[in-house]
N, C-alpha and C positions, 0 to 999 in steps of 0.2 A: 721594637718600639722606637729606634733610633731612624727607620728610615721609612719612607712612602708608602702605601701597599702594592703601587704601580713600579716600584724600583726595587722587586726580588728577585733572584734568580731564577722564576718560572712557577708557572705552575704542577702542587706538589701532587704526588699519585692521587688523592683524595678528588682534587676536586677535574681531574682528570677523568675520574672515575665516576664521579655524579653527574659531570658533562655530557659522559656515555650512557649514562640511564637514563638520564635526560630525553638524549635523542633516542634514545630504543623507546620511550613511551610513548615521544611524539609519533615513530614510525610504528606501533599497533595503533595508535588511536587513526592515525591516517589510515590504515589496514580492514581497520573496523567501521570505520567511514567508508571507504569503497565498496565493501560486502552491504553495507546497508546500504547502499544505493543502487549499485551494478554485482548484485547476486550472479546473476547468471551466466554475464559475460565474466565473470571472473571464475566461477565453476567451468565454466569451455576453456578460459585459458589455462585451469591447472588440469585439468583433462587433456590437453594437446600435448602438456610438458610432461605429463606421463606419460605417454604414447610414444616419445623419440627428445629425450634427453640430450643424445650427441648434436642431433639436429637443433636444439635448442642454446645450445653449449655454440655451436659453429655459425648460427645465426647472427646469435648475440658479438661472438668475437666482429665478424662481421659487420655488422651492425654500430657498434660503437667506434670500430675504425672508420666508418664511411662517415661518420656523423661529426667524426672530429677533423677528419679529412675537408671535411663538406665545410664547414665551419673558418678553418686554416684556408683555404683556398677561397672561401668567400673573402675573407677580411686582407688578404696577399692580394688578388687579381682584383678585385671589382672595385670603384670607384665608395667612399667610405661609405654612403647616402644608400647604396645596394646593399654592401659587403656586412653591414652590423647587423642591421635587423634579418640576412639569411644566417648571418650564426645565430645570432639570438632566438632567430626559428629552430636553427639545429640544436641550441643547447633546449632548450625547454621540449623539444621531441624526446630526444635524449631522457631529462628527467620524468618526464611525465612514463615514459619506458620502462624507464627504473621503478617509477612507486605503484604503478600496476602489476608489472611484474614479479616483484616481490612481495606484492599482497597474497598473487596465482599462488609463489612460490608456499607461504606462510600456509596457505589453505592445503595444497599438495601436502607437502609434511605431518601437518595437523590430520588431513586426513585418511594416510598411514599409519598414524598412530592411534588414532582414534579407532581407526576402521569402521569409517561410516563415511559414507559419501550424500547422507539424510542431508536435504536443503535444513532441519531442523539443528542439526548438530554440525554446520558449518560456524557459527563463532567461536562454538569451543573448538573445535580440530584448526582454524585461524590460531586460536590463542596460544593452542598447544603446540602448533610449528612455529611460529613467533619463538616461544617458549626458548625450543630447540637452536633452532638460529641466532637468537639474541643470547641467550647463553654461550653458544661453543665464540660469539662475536667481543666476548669476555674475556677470552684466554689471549692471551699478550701476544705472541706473533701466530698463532693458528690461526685464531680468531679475527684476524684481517685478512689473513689470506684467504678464507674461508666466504668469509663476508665479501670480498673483493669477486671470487669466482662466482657466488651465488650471484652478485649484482649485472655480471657480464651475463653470467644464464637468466634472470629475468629479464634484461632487454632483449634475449631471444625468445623468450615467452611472450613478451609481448608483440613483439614483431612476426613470428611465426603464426600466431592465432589469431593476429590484428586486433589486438586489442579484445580478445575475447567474441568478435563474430562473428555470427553463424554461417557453414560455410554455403548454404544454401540458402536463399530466398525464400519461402512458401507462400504463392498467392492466395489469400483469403476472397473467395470472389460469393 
């Protein structure tokens, strides 16, 4: 009562904790935004990262080192006027990477445990890896580590399956 509420010593677990549930609802409703829009390319991309995991897992590491590489070396060599807007390009490659890919991801788990891969019962098997993920993302140090690996594996999700498209053309003629 004596002093500011800007002059505490931090913030206490509580609302540390609400800040995290916070963003876990924002990142299903982003989740369930993506399925409603791009079903299918996101059904190809959790299907791809089923398929070869490791590959996905080495892409991503891959992948977010080139991008942060990419970025660092833009803003170091290139004159400012070049150097910002190519990070700025690689940071938002980057995240757009991340929040597809861990939607793929949320749908693969979901539909593991669901055991259904029905276009019909894709929000719930979404909800139920969400579930999964956003829960173990709860646990104090696994839970980031966890989170952290899953993030590096969905920017190879998405990079691997390019965004979920197909890998063949079909001309309708």
């Amino acid at each position: 009562m004596r002093r500011a509420p800007w002059e505490g010593a931090g913030a206490g677990p509580s609302v540390l904790g609400g800040l995290h549930l916070i963003a876990l609802s924002a990142w299903l409703a982003v989740a369930l935004g993506l399925l409603y829009f791009f079903a299918s390319p996101l059904a190809r991309a959790a299907m791809s990262a089923e398929e070869d995991w490791s590959g996905s897992l080495l892409a991503g590491a891959l992948g977010v080192l080139t991008l942060f590489l990419a970025a660092g070396a833009a803003l170091s060599l290139l004159p400012s006027a070049v150097g910002i807007p190519i990070a700025l390009a690689s940071a938002a490659i980057a995240v757009v990477a991340k929040i597809f890919g861990m939607a793929a991801l949320f749908l693969l788990l979901g539909q593991r445990l669901v055991k259904s891969v029905a276009p019909a019962r894709r929000p719930a098997a979404l909800a139920a890896g969400f579930i999964v993920l956003g829960g173990v993302s709860l646990i104090p140090f696994v839970g980031a580590l966890v989170w952290s690996v899953a993030s590096i594996v969905a920017v190879g999700v998405a990079l691997v399956s390019r965004f979920g498209t197909p890998r063949y053309r079909i001309a309708i003629s």
